[in-house]
C-alpha positions as CSV (number, residue, x, y, z in Angstrom):
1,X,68.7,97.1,-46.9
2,X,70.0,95.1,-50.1
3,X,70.7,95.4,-53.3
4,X,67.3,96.3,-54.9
5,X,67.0,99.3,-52.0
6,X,70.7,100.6,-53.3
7,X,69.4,100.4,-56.8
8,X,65.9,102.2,-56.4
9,X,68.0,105.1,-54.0
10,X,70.6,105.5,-56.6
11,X,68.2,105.6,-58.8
12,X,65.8,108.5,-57.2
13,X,69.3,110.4,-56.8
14,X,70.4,110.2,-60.6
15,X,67.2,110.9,-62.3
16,X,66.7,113.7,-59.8
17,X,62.8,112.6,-58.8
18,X,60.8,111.3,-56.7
19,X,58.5,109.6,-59.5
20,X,58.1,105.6,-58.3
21,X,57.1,105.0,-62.0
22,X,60.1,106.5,-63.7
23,X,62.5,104.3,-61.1
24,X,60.5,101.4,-62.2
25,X,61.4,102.4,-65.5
26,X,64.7,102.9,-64.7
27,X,65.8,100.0,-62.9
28,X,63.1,97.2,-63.6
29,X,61.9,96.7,-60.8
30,X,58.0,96.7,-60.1
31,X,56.0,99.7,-58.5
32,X,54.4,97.7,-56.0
33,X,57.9,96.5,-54.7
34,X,59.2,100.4,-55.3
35,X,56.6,101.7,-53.1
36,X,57.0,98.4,-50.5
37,X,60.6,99.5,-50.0
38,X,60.7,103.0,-50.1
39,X,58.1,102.8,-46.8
40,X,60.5,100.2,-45.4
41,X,63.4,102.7,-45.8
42,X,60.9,105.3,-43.9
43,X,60.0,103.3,-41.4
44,X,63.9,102.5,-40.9
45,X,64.6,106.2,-40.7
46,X,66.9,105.8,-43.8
47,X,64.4,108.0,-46.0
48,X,63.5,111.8,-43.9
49,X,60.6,113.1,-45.6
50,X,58.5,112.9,-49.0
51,X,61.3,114.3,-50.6
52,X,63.4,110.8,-50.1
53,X,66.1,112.3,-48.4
54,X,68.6,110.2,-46.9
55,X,70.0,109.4,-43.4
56,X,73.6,109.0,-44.5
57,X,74.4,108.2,-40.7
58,X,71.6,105.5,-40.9
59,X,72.3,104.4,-44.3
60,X,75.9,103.9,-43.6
61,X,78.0,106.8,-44.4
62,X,78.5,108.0,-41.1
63,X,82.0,109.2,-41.3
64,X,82.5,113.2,-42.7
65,X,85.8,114.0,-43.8
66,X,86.9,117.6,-44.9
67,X,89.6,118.1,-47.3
68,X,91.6,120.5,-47.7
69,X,93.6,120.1,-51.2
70,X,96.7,122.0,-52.4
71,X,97.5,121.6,-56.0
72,X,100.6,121.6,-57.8
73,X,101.1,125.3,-59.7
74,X,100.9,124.1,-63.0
75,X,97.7,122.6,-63.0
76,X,94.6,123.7,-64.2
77,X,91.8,124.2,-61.7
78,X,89.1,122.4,-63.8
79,X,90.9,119.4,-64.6
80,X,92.1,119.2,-61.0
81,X,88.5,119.4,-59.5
82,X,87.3,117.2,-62.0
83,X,89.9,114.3,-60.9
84,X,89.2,115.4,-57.1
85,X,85.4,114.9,-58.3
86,X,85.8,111.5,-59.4
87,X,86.9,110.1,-55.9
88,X,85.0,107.6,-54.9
89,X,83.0,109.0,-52.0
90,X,83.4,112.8,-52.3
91,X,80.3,114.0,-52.4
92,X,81.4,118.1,-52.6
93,X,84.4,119.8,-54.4
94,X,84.7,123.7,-53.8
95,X,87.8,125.6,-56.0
96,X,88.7,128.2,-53.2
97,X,90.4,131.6,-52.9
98,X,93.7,131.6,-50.4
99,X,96.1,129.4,-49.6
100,X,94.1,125.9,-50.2
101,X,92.7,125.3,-54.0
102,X,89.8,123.1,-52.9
103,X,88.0,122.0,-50.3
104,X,86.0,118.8,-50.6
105,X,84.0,116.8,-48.3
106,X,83.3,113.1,-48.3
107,X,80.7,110.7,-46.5
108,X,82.6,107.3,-46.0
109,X,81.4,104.2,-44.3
110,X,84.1,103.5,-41.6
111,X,87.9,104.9,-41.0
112,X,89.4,102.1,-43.4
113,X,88.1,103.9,-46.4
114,X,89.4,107.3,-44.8
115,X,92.7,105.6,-45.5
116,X,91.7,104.6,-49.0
117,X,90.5,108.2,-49.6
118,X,93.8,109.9,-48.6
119,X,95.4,106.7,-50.5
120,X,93.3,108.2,-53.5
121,X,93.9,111.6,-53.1
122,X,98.2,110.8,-52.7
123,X,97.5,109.4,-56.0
124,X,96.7,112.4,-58.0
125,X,99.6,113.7,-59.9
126,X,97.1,117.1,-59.6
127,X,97.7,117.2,-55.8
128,X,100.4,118.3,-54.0
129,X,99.2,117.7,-50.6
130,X,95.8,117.7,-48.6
131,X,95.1,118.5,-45.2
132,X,92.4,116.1,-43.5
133,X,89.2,116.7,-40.9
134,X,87.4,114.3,-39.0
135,X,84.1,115.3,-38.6
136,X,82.5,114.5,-35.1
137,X,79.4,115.9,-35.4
138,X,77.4,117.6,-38.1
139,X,75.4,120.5,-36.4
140,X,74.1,121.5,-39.4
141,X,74.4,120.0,-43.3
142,X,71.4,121.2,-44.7
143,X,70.5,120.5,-48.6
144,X,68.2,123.0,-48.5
145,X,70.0,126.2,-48.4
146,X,66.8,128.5,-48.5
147,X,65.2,126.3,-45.6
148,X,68.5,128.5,-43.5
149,X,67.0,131.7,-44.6
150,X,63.7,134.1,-43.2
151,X,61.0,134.3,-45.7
152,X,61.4,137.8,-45.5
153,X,65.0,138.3,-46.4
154,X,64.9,135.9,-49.5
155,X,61.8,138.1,-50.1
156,X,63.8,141.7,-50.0
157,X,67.2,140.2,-51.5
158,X,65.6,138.5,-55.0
159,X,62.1,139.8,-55.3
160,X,62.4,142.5,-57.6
């Protein structure tokens, strides 16, 4: 993988497509080398399906961390997930009833950018303290959330 494969991924993620042409359009690079790579990163097991999914295990990000993320009581819960948000490698921010504010969750490439994360995080004057997970094993991280349901109750809960 290299740096045209990054671009045309990032790409397909940000304009929310799978259209070759509009990555072309995008990024500059030709169709025929879009479609060259994009079976390359299939054949690698990087890409899942039609729907370009990604691998993030076999494209790098193998490491999960959960965070759990106390604020400080003056601060506003939109600025302060919009700051968590802007972390370089969290990829989810939920604002949370109870005793934590937010729980986020972030694919990383290896442990030492789990200690850049937490560096990150430490740096927010919005945090008062987190509360870390390793993940070991994912049993199930689906981006599909209706793909977890039966036909038939999605059928009875929001077919009128």
């Amino acid at each position: 993988m290299d740096e045209k494969d990054i671009q045309i991924l990032k790409s397909l993620e940000e304009l929310e497509t799978t259209s070759t042409e509009a990555v072309s359009e995008a990024t500059g690079i030709p169709l025929s080398t879009i479609h060259y790579r994009l079976n390359n990163l299939r054949d690698e097991g990087i890409i899942t399906n039609e729907r370009l999914d990604l691998d993030l295990k076999e494209f790098g990000l193998g490491v999960t961390i959960l965070i759990e993320v106390f604020t400080k009581d003056d601060q506003s819960h939109t600025e302060s997930g919009k700051v968590i948000s802007d972390i370089e490698g969290v990829t989810k921010v939920f604002f949370t009833m109870g005793s934590t504010d937010f729980i986020a969750l972030a694919r990383l490439p290896d442990s030492d950018s789990v200690e850049r994360l937490i560096s990150d995080f430490e740096a927010l004057d919005e945090v008062a303290r987190t509360d870390s997970t390793f993940v070991i094993e994912r049993e199930l991280d689906s981006h599909y959330s209706l793909q977890e349901y039966d036909t038939d109750t999605l059928i009875n809960e929001f077919v009128d």
